[in-house]
C-alpha positions as CSV (number, residue, x, y, z in Angstrom):
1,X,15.5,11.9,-5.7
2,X,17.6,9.4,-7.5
3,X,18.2,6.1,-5.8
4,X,22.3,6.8,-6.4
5,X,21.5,10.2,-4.6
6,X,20.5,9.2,-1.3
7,X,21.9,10.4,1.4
8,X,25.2,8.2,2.5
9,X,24.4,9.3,6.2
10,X,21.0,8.1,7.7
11,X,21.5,4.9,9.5
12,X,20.6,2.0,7.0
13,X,18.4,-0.2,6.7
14,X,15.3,2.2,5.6
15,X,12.8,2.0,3.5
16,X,12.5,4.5,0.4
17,X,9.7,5.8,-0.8
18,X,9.3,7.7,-4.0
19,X,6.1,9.4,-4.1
20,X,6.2,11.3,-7.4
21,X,5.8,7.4,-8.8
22,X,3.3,6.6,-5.7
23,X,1.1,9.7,-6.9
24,X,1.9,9.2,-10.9
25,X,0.3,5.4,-10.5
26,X,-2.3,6.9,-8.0
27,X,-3.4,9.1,-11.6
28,X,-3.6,6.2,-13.4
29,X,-5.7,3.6,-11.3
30,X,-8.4,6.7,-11.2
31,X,-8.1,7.6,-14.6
32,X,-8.8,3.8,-15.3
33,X,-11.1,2.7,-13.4
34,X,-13.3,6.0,-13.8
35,X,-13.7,4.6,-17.5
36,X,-16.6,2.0,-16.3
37,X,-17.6,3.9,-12.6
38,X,-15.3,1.5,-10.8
39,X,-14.4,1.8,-7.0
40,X,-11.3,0.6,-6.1
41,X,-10.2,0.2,-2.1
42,X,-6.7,0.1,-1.4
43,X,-5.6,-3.2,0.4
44,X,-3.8,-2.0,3.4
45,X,-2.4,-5.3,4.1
46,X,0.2,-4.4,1.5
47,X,2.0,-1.1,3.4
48,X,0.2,0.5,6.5
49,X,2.5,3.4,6.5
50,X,0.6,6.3,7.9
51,X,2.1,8.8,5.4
52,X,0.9,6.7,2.6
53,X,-2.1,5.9,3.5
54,X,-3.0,9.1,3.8
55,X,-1.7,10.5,0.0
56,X,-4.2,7.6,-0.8
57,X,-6.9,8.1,0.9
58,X,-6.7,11.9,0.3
59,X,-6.9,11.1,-3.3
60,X,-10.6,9.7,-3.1
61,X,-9.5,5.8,-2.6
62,X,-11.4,3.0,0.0
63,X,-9.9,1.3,2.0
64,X,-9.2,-2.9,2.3
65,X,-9.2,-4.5,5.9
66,X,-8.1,-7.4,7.1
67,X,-7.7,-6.8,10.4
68,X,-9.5,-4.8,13.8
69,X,-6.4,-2.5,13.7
70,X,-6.6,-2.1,9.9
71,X,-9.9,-0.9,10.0
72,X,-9.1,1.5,12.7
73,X,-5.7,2.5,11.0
74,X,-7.7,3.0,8.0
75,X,-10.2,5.8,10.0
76,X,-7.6,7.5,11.3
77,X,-5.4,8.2,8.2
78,X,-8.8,10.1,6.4
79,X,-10.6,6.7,4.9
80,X,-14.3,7.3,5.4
81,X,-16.4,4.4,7.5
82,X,-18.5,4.3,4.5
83,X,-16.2,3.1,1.6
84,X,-14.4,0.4,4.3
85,X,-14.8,-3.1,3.6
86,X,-13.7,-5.6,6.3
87,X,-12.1,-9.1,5.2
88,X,-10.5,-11.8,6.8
89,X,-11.1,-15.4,7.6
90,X,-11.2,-14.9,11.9
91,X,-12.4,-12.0,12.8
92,X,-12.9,-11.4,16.5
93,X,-15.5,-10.0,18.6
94,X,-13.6,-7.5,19.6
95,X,-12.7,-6.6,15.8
96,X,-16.3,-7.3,14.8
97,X,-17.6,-5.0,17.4
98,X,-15.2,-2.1,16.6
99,X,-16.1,-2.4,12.5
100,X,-19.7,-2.5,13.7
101,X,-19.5,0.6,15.9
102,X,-17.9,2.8,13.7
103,X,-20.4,1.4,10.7
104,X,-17.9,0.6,7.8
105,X,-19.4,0.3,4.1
106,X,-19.1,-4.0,4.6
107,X,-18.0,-6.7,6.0
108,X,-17.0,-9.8,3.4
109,X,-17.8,-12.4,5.2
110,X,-16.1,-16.2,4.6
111,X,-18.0,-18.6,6.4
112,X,-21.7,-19.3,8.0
113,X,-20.4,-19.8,11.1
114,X,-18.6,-16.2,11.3
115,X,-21.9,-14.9,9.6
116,X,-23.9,-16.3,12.2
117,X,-21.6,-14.6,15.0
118,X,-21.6,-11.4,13.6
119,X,-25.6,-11.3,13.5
120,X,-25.4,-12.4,17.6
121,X,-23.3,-9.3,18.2
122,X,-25.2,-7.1,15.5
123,X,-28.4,-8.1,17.4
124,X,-26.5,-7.4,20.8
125,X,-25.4,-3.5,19.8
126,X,-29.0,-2.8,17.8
127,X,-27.3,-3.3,14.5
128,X,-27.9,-3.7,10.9
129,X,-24.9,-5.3,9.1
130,X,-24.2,-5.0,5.6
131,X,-22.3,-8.4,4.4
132,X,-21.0,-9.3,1.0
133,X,-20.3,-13.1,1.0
134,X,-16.9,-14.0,-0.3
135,X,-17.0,-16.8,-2.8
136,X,-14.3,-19.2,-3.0
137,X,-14.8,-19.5,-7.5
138,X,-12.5,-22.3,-7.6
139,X,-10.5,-20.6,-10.5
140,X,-7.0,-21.0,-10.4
141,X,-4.5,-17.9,-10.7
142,X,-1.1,-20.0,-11.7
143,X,1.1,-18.1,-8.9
144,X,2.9,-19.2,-5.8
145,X,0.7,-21.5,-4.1
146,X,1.3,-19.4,-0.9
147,X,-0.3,-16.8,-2.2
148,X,-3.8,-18.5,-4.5
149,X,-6.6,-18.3,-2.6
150,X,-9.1,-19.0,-5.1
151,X,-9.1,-22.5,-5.7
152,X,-10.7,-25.9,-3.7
153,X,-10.3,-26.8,-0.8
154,X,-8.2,-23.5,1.2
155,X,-9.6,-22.0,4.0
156,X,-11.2,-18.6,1.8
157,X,-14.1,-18.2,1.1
158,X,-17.6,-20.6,0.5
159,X,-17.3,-23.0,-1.7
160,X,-19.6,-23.1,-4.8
161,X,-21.0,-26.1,-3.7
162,X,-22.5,-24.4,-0.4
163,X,-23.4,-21.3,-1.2
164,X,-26.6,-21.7,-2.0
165,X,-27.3,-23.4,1.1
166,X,-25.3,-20.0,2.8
167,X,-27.8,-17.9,1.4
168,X,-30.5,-19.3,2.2
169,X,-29.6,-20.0,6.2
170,X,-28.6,-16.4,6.2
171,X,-31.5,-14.4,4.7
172,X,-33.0,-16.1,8.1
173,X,-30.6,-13.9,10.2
174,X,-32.6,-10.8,10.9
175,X,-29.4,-8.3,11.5
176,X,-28.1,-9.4,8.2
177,X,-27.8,-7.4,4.9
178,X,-26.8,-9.5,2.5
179,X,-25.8,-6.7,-0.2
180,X,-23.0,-8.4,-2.5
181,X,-20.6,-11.1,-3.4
182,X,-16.6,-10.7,-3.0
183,X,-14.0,-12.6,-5.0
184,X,-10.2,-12.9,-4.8
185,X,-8.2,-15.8,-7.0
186,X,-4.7,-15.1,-5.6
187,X,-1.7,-12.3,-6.1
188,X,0.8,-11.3,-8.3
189,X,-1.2,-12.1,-11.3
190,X,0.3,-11.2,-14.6
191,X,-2.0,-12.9,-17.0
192,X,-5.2,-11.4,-17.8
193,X,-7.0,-14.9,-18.6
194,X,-7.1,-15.9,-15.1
195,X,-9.2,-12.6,-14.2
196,X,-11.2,-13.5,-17.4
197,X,-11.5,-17.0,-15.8
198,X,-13.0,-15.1,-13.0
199,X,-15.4,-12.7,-15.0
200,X,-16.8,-16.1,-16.3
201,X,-16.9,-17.7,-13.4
202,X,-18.9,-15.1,-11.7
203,X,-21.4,-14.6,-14.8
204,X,-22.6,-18.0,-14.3
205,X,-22.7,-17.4,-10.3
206,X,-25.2,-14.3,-11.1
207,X,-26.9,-16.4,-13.8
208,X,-28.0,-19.0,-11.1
209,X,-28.9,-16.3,-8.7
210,X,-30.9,-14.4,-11.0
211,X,-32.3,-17.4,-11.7
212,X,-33.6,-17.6,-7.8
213,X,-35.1,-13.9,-7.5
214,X,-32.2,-13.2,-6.1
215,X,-29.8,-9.5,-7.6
216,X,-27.4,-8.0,-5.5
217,X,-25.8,-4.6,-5.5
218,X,-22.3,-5.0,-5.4
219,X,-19.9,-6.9,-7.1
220,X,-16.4,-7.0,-5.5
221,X,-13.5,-8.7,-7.6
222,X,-10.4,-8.0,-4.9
223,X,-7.2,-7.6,-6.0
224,X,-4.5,-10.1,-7.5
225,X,-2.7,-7.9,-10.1
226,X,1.3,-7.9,-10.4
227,X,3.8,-5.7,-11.0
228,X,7.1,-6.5,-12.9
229,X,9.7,-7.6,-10.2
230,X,12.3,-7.9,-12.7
231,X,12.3,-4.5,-14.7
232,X,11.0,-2.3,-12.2
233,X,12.4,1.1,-13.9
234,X,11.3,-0.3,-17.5
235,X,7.5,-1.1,-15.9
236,X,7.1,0.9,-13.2
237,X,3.3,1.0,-13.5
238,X,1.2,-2.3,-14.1
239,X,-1.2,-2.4,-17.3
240,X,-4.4,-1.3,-14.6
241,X,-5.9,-0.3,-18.3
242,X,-5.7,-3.9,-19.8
243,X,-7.1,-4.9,-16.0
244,X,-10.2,-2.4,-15.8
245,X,-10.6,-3.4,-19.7
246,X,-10.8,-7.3,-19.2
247,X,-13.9,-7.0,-16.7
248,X,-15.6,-4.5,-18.6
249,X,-15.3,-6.9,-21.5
250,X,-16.2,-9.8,-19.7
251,X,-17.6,-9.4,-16.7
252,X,-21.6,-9.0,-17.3
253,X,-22.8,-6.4,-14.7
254,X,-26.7,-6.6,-13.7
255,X,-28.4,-3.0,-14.1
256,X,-26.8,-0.4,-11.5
257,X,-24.7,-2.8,-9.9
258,X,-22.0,-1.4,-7.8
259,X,-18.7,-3.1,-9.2
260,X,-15.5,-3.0,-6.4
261,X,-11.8,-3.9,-6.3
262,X,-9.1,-4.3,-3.6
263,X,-5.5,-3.4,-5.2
264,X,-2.8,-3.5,-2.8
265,X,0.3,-4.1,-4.2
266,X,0.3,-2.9,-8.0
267,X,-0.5,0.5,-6.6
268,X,2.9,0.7,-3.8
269,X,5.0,-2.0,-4.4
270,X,7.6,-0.1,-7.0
271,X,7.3,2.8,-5.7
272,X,9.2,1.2,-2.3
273,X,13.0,0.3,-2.0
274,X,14.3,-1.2,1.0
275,X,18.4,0.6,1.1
276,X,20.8,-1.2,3.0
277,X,24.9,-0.7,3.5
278,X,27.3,-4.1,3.2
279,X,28.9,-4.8,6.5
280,X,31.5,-7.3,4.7
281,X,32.4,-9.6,1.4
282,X,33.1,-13.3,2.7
283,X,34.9,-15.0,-0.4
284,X,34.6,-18.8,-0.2
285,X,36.2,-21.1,-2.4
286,X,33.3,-20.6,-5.2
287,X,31.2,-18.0,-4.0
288,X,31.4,-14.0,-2.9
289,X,28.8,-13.2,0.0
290,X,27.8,-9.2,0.2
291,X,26.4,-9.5,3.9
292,X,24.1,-6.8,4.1
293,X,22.7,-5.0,7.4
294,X,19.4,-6.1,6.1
295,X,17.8,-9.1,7.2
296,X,14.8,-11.1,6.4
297,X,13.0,-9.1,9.7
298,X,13.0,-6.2,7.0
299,X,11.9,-7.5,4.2
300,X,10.7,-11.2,4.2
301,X,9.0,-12.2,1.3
302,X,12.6,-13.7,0.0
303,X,12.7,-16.0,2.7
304,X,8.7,-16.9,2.7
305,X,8.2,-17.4,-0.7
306,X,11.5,-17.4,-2.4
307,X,10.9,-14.3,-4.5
308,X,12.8,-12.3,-6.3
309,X,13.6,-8.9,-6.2
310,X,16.0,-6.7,-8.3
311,X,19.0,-6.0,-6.2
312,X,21.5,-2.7,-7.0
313,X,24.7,-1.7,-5.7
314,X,24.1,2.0,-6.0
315,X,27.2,3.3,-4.9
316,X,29.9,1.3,-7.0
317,X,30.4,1.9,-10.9
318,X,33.2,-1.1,-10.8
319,X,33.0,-4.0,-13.4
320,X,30.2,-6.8,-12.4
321,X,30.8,-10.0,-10.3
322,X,28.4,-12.3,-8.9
323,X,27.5,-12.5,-5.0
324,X,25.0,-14.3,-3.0
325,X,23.5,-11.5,-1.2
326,X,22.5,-12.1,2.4
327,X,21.4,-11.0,5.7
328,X,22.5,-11.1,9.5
329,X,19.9,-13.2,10.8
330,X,20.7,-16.4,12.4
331,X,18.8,-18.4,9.4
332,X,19.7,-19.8,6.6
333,X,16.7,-18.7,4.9
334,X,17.9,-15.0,5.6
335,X,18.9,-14.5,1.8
336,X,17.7,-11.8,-0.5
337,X,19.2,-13.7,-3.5
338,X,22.0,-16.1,-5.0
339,X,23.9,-15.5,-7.6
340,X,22.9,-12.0,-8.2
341,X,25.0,-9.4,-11.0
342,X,26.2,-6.3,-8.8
343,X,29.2,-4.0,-9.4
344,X,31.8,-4.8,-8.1
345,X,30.9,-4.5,-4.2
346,X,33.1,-3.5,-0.9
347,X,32.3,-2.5,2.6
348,X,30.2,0.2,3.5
349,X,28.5,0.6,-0.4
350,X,24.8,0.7,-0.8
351,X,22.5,-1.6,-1.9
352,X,19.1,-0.8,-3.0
353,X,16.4,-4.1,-2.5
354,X,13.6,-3.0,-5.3
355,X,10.1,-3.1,-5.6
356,X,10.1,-3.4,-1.4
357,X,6.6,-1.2,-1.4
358,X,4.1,-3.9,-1.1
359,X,5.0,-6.7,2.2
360,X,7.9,-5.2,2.9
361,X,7.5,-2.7,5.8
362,X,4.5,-4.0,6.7
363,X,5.6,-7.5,7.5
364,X,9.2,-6.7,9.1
365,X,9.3,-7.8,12.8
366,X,12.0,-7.2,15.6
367,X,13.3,-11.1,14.9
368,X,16.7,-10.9,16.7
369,X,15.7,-8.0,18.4
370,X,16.8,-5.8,15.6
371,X,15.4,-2.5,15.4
372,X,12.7,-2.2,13.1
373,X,13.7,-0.3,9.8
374,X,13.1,3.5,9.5
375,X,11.1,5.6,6.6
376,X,12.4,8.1,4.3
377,X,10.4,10.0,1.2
378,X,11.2,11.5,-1.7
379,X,9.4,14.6,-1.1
């Protein structure tokens, strides 16, 4: 289904979601990462509807957690305990406990202090707990500083400078598997050099362990690719082959290490558009507003981080004329974008929000008490 084809009648704002693109990329991150024996988890973080997850978990994909209600999301959309991984800088008891008692494939763990918790309840519930430490490679990914996690001092992660002295208090922890390390520099990463960065980085990390005795079976790199946010019908897909390629060419695997990623949004973010109808044009003395029936409840990542996302009138064919296109929230911030290129827009049209598949559903909120927006698939 076309996006100028969408039905004028189902109460707007929705999110669309074409799935012939969802499966077609789907293809391609397999077919990729197959190359080098890659697994790849899918960061749920990113869109946590149900439908979704499970077309991807049906299709032989792990699963990324950040949360207790991720990982139990995760289980009951078809991803099996044992290719789960379990992130997150505060993990609960009450999370820790529920990842521990359905026993996921890992927890990557951020601190001592959280490693040393999850032993106490490990040891509580006659545990074994397989951890994979998350290193913090201070290599910076040249994005929105909201959203680099890789570099000194945030809260991610051990820093290089302790994790020597992790490992060793840990191998004390009897309830503790130490079994990998886990990496993640940032999002919406466009330039290959930073994950080469990366690849480097984590050679010489190895190096020194090797160094020490010390080889570990898995290897997990996270997530952090882009997707174009500007020609979303000319690059619908990201370049996952030139992504798989840049690790196997310079990442330096020890013998049958295990070697994992965490994509999120590069695999759903274009195949989502948030549709919305215009409740009025307000002309000022300078300016045309297109207020939408949208608002930064459904889709926020405007407001939070400014960013862009190609905007379409889809029902107009009129000549083009510039509006700032807004929201109905009582916030200033509640803008999708200024000075944006439409056709010539009037009441009632609709407007298509692109690339809305990644943080889009799955941060909306009831702000205003609006209703949360609705769902609706291609096929």
């Amino acid at each position: 289904m076309q996006l100028s084809s969408l039905p004028s009648n189902i109460q707007t704002p929705y999110y669309y979601y074409n799935i012939e693109l969802l499966e077609e990329t789907l293809r391609l991150v397999l077919d990729e990462s197959k190359r080098y024996n890659y697994h790849v988890h899918y960061a749920i973080k990113a869109n946590a509807n149900p439908v979704l997850l499970k077309l991807i978990s049906g299709q032989g994909f792990g699963a990324d957690c950040v949360s207790g209600n991720e990982v139990s999301c995760a289980l009951e959309c078809g991803f099996p305990a044992n290719q789960v991984v379990y992130a997150g800088v505060g993990k609960s008891d009450q999370e820790i406990e529920l990842a521990l008692k359905n026993d996921i494939f890992c927890f990557n763990c951020e601190s001592l202090p959280e490693i040393e918790v999850i032993n106490e309840i490990a040891q509580r519930m006659d545990k074994k707990v397989r951890i994979a430490i998350r290193v913090n490679p201070n290599v910076d990914a040249h994005t929105h500083h909201y959203i680099t996690t890789g570099i000194e001092e945030n809260k991610f992660g051990v820093y290089l400078y302790d994790l020597e002295h992790v490992i060793t208090e840990l191998v004390k922890l009897p309830h503790i598997e130490l079994i990998g390390l886990h990496f993640h520099i940032g999002s919406q990463i466009t330039d290959m050099t930073a994950f080469r960065g990366l690849c480097i980085r984590a050679n010489e990390i190895q190096a020194k362990m090797k160094e020490k005795g010390m080889v570990l079976p898995h290897i997990n790199f996270g997530g952090g690719l882009g997707i174009d946010y500007q020609s979303p019908e000319t690059n619908p897909i990201p370049d996952f082959k030139a992504y798989f390629e840049t690790f196997a060419k310079f990442f330096e695997p020890q013998p049958n290490q295990q070697i994992h990623f965490e994509l999120g949004r590069s695999i759903i973010a274009q195949c989502g558009s948030l549709i919305s109808k215009v409740l009025y044009i307000k002309e000022g003395k300078k300016r045309k507003f297109a207020i939408l029936d949208a608002g930064m409840n459904d889709l926020l990542r405007p407001a939070l981080y400014q960013a862009y996302h190609k905007i379409e009138n889809i029902s107009s064919d009129k000549l083009e004329e510039k509006y700032d296109v807004v929201g109905p929230i009582c916030e200033s911030s509640d803008c999708f974008g200024k000075d944006i290129t439409l056709n010539a827009t009037q009441r009632g049209d609709m407007i298509a929000i692109r690339s809305a598949g990644a943080y889009g559903e799955t941060m909306a909120s009831r702000y205003n008490l609006r209703n949360l927006p609705q769902s609706l698939f291609s096929k």
